[in-house]
Structures are given as structure tokens and as C-alpha cells.
C-alpha positions as CSV (number, residue, x, y, z in Angstrom):
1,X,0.0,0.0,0.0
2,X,1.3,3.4,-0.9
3,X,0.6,5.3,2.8
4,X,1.1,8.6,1.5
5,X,-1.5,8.1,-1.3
6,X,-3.9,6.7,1.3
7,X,-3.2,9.0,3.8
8,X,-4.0,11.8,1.2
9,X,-7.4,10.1,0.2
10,X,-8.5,9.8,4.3
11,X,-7.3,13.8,4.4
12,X,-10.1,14.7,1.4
13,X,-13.2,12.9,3.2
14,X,-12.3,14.3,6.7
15,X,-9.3,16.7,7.1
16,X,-7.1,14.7,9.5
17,X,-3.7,14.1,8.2
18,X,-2.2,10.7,8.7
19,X,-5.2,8.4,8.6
20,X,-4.1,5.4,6.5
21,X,-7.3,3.2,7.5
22,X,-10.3,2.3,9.6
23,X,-10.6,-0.4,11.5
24,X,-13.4,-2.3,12.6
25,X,-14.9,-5.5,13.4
26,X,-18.2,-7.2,12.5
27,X,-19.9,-10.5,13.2
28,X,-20.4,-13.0,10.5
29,X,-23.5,-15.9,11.5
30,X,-22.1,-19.2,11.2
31,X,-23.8,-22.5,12.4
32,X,-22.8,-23.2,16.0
33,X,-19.8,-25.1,15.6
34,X,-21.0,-27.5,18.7
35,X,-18.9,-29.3,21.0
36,X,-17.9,-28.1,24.6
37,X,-16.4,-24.7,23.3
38,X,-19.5,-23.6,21.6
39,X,-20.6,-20.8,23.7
40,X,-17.5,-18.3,22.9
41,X,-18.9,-18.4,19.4
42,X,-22.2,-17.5,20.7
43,X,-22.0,-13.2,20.2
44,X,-23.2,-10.9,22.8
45,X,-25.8,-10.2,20.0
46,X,-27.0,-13.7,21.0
47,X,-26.1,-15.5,17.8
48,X,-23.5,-17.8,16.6
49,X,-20.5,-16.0,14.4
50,X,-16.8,-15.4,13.4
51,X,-15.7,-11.8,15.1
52,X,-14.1,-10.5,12.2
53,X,-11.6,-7.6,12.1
54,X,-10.8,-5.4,8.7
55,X,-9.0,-2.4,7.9
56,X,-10.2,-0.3,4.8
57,X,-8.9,2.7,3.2
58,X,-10.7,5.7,1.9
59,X,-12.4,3.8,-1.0
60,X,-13.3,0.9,1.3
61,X,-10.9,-1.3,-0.1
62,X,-9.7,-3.7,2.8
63,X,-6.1,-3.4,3.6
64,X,-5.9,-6.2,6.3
65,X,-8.1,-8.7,7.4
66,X,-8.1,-10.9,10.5
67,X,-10.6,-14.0,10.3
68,X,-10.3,-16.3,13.1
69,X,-11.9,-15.3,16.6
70,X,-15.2,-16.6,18.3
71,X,-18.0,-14.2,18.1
72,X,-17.2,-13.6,21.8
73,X,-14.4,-12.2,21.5
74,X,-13.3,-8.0,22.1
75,X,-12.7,-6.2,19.7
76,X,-9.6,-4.9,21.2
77,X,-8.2,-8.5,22.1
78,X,-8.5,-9.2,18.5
79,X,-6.3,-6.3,17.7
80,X,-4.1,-7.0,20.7
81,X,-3.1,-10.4,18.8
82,X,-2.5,-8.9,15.5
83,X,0.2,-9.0,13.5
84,X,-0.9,-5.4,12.3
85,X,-0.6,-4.3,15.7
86,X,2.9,-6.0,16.1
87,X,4.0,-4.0,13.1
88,X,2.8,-0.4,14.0
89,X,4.7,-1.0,17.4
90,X,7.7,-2.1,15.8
91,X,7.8,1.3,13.4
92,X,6.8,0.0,10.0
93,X,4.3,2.4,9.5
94,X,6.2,5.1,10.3
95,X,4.0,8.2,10.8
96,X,0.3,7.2,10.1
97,X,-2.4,6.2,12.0
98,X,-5.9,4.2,12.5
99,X,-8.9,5.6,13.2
100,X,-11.2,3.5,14.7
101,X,-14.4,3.1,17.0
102,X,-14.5,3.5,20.9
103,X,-13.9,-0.5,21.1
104,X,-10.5,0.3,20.5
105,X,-8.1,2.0,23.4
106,X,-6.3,5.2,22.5
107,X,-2.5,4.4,21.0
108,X,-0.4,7.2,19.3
109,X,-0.9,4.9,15.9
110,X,-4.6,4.4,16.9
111,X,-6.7,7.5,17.3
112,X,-10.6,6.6,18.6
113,X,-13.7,7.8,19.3
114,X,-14.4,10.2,22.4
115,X,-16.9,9.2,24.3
116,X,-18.1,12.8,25.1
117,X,-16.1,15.6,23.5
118,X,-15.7,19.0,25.4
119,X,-13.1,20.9,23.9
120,X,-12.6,22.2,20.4
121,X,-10.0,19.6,19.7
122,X,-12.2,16.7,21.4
123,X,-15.1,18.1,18.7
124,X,-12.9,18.3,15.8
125,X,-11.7,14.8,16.1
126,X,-15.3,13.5,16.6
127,X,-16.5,15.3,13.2
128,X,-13.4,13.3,11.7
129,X,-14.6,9.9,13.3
130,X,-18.3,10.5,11.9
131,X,-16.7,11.3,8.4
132,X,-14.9,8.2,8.8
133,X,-17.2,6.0,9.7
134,X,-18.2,5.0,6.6
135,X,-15.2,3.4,6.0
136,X,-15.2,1.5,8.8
137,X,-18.6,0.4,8.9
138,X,-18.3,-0.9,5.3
139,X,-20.0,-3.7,6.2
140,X,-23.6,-1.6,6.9
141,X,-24.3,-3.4,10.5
């Protein structure tokens, strides 16, 4: 991915410099998968899924995908185990960012929601996050 061409695409929908993608998870329904582990695919939504994690850019194309955790799981803990995560620690990404929803905790490569903004600042960055959200609600649930 060129991250200067993305980051320039995010910066025309919303005005924030940086942005390279938005992550997000959604559940995907499966069958239950039975057995004596059944219930962590059970979703607090009350069905059976696959918690499934992507990153898209500013034309909704996804950039990473992760595809493996019970519907149970946190959205954060999925992104905790990441190798996406791995790499923005390590550097490799250099000077951009995520944006992402308030499921996600604050990192100085993940900017995310506020839950109540007070101060200019807090506001501008909220009007960036609705811009955004299309992008990381491609999934329309």
C-alpha cells in the first residue's frame, strides 16, 4: 500500500492528516460449531458468528483482514493479537495512523472515538470519526 496516497485520500473525506485506515470489526452468523467450546462463538448479539476484524482505506478497499476469533471475542483483544498491531509497534508504519471506534483504546498509531467531546479539539476529532465512519462500517451493520 502506498501510505502517503492513502493517507491523502483519508485527508479529502475528513481533514485529518495521517489516517491510513479504519478499522473495525463485525460479526459474520455461522452454524454453532458445537462441541464443549460452543458458547465463545455465541455473540453478545446472542447468535452464533466469526468476530471478524478489517482495515479499509478511503475507497473501502480492505487493507488487512483478520478472520479467526469466536463471536465472543473484544474487539480490542482481537487487535491486541495482531500481527498489524505488532507492526505499527515495531515502526513500519512510520508516521500514520488508525482511526477506529471507541472499542478500541487510545494508542499514538490508533486515534478513537471520544466518548463525550468538550473541547474544540475533542469536537474536531469526533466530526473526523463521523466522516470516517463510513469506512469502517463498510459492512452496513
Amino acid at each position: 500500500m502506498d501510505m502517503e496516497r492513502a493517507a491523502e485520500k483519508f485527508y479529502s473525506i475528513a481533514r485529518f492528516p495521517r489516517v491510513i485506515g479504519a478499522i473495525d470489526c463485525t460479526l459474520i452468523k455461522i452454524n454453532s460449531p458445537g462441541g464443549d467450546d460452543a458458547e465463545i462463538f455465541r455473540s453478545r448479539r446472542g447468535f452464533f458468528a466469526l468476530d471478524v476484524q478489517t482495515v479499509s482505506d478511503a475507497k473501502l478497499k480492505i487493507r488487512d483482514i483478520v478472520l479467526r476469533w469466536p463471536g465472543a471475542s473484544h474487539d480490542q483483544t482481537i487487535f491486541n493479537n495482531s500481527n498489524l498491531k505488532r507492526k505499527f509497534e515495531a515502526g513500519n508504519f512510520a508516521k500514520y495512523i488508525l482511526v477506529g471506534d471507541s472499542e478500541y483504546s487510545l494508542q499514538t498509531y490508533l486515534m478513537t472515538k471520544l466518548q463525550e467531546a468538550k473541547t474544540p479539539a475533542e469536537k474536531f476529532i469526533q466530526r473526523v470519526h463521523n466522516k470516517n465512519k463510513k469506512c469502517s462500517r463498510r459492512y452496513g451493520v
